[in-house]
C-alpha positions as a Python dict, from the first residue, in 0.01 Angstrom:
ca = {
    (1, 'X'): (0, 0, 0),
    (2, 'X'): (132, 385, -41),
    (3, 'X'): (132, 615, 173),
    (4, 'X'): (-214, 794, 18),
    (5, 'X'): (-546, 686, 201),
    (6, 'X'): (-707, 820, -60),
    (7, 'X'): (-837, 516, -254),
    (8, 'X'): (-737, 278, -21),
    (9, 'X'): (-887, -8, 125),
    (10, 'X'): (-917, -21, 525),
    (11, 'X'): (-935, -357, 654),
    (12, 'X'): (-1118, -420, 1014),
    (13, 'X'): (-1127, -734, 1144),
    (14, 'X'): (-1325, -866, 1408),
    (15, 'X'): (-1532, -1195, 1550),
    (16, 'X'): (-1848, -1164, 1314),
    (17, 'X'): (-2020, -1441, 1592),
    (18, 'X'): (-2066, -1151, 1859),
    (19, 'X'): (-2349, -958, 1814),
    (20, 'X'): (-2237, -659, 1998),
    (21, 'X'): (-1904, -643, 1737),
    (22, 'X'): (-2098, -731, 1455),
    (23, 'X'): (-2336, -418, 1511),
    (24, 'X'): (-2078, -242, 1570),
    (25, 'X'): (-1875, -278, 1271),
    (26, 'X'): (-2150, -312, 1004),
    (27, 'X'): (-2305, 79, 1178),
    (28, 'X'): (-1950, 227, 1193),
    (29, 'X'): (-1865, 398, 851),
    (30, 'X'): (-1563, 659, 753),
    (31, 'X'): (-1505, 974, 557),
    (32, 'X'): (-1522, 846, 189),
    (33, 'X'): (-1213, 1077, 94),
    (34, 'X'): (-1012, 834, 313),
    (35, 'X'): (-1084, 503, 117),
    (36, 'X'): (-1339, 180, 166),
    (37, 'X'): (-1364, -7, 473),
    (38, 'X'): (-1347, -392, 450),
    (39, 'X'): (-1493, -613, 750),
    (40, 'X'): (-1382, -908, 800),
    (41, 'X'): (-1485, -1213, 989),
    (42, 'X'): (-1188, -1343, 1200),
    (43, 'X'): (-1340, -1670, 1227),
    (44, 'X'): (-1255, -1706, 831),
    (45, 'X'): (-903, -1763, 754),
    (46, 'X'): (-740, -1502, 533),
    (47, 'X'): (-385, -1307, 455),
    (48, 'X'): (-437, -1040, 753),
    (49, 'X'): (-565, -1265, 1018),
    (50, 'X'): (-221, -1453, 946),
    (51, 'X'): (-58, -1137, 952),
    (52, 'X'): (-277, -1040, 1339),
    (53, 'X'): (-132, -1384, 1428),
    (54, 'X'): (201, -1329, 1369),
    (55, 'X'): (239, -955, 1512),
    (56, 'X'): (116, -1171, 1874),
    (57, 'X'): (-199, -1025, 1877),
    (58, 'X'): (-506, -1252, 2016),
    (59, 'X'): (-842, -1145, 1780),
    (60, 'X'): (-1056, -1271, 2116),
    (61, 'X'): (-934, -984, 2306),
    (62, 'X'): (-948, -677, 2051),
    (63, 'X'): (-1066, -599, 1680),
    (64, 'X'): (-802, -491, 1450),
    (65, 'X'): (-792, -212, 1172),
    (66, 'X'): (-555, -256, 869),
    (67, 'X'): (-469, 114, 754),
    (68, 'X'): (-215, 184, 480),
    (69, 'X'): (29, -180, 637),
    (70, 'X'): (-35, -98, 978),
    (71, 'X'): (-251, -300, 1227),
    (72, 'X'): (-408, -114, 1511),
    (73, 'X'): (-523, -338, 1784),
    (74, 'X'): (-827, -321, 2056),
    (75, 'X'): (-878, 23, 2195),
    (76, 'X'): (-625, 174, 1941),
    (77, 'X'): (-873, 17, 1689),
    (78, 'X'): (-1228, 210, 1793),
    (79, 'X'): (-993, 488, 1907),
    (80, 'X'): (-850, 579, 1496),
    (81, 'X'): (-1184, 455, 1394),
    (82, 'X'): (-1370, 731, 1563),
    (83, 'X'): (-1120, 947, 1378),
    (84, 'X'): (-1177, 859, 1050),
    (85, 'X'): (-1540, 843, 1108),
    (86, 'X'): (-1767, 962, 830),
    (87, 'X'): (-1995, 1131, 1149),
    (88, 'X'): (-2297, 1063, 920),
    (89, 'X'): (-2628, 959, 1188),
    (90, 'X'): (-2613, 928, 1540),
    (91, 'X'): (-2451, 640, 1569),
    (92, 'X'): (-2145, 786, 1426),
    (93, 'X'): (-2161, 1077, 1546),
    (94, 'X'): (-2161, 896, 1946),
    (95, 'X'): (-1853, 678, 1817),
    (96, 'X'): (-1642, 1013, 1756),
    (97, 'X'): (-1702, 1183, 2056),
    (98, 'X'): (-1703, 860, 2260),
    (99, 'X'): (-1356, 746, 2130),
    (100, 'X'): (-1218, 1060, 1950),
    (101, 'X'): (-958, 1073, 2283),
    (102, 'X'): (-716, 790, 2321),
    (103, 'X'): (-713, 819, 2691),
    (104, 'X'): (-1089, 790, 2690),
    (105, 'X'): (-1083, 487, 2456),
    (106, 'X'): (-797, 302, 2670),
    (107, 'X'): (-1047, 355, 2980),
    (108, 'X'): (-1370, 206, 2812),
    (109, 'X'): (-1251, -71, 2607),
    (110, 'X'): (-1171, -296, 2847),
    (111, 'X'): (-1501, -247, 3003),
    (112, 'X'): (-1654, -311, 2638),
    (113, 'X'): (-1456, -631, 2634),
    (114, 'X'): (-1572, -757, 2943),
    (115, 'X'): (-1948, -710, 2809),
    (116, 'X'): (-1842, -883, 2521),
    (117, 'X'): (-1722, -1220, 2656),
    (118, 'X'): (-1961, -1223, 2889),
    (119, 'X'): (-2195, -1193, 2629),
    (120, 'X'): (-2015, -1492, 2413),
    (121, 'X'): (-2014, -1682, 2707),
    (122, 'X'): (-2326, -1688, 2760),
    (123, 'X'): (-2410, -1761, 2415),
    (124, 'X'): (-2181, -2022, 2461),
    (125, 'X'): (-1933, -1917, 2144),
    (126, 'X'): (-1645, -2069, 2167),
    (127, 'X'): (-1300, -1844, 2110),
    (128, 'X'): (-1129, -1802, 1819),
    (129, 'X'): (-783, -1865, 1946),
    (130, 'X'): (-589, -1726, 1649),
    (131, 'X'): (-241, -1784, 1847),
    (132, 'X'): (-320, -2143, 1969),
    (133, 'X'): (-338, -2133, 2377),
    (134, 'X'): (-412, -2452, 2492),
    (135, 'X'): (-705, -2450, 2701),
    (136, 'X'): (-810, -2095, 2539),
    (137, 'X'): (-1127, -2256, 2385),
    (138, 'X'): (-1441, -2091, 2579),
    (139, 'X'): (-1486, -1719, 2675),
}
């Protein structure tokens, strides 16, 4: 990728089998001047979740946005997403002033994790376990 964002494509990936996520990436949306965003399901196997895996980073404990070769992980995620946000509706609009300040996004998202696998858990998901823990398998 070059260094223009222009009319490139923004990759966020996340667990497509929580609800909570899944709402939340298909409603989040960015300034079109600053390319297309791609979702995709970690639970599918592909070139960036291999790429998440090998940088260390466990896809049960934080989404992850691609921009421009650089992966930005958990609250650093929501944190440039809110950035880049498009600010069209409410829902938008909430996400940038909610996580527009990285201090303010490193607060919350652990709280928004811990709703989230509490929320797998008792849906009774099982965890994606990119980076192969034994005995990682349920939230």
């Amino acid at each position: 990728m070059t260094g223009n964002l222009s009319s490139e494509e923004i990759l966020l990936v996340y667990d497509k089998q929580c609800p909570a996520c899944d709402n939340y990436c298909q409603r989040v949306s960015i300034k079109r001047s600053l390319g297309s965003l791609r979702i995709i399901d970690a639970r599918q196997p592909s070139d960036v979740l291999a790429e998440i895996t090998a940088q260390g980073l466990d896809i049960d404990q934080g989404m992850v946005l691609k921009i421009d070769g650089q992966l930005h992980y958990g609250a650093d995620a929501m944190h440039v997403l809110a950035l880049m946000s498009s600010r069209r509706g409410l829902f938008n609009r909430l996400n940038y002033w909610g996580f527009r300040s990285a201090t303010v996004s490193r607060l919350f998202y652990p709280l928004l994790k811990m709703c989230r696998n509490l929320l797998l858990k008792i849906l009774g998901r099982i965890k994606i376990n990119n980076l192969g823990a034994s005995g990682n398998e349920r939230f």
